[in-house]
C-alpha distance (Angstrom), angle and dihedral (degrees) to the residues before:
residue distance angle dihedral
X1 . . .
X2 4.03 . .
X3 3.89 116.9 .
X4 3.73 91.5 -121.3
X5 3.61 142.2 150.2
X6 3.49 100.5 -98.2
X7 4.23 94.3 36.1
X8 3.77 84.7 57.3
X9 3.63 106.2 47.0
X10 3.82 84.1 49.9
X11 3.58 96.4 54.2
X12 3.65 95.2 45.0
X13 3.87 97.9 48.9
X14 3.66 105.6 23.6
X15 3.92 98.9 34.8
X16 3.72 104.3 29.9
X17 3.76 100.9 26.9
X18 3.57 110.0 35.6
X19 4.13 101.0 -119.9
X20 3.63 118.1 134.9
X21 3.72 123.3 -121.3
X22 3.88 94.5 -98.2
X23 3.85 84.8 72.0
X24 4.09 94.2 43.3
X25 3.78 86.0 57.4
X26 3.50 94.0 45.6
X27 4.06 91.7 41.8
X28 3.91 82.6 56.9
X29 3.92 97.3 42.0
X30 3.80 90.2 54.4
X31 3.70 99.0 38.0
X32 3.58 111.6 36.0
X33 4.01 94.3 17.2
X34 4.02 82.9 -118.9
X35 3.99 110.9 157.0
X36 3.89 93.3 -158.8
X37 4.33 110.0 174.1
X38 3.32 107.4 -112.0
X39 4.51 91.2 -133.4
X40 4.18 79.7 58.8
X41 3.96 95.2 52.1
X42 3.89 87.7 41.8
X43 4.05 87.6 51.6
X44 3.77 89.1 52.8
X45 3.53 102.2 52.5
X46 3.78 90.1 48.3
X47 3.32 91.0 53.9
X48 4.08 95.7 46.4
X49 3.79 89.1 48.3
X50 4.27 83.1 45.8
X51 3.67 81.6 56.9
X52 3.87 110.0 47.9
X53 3.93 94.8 44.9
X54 3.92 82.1 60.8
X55 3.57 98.1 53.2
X56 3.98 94.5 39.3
């Protein structure tokens, strides 16, 4: 998956730091005045998680 904005702040807060995507899109809201849906940030995560069980 891309090294983006979005892929990073979920990997950083939801992966590494335990937060749950409400906060990522609020994290990106207040930061980077980003209005990300909440259904797309919840499709992204799925689909890093997808992604690291099939390399481990």
């Amino acid at each position: 998956m891309e090294r983006d904005l979005i892929t990073l702040a979920l990997q950083n807060l939801c992966i590494q730091q335990g937060k749950d995507h409400k906060e990522v899109h609020q994290y990106l809201l207040m930061k980077y005045r980003m209005d990300v849906d909440l259904l797309v940030l919840q499709k992204r995560l799925e689909k890093i998680l997808n992604e690291e069980k099939a390399v481990a």
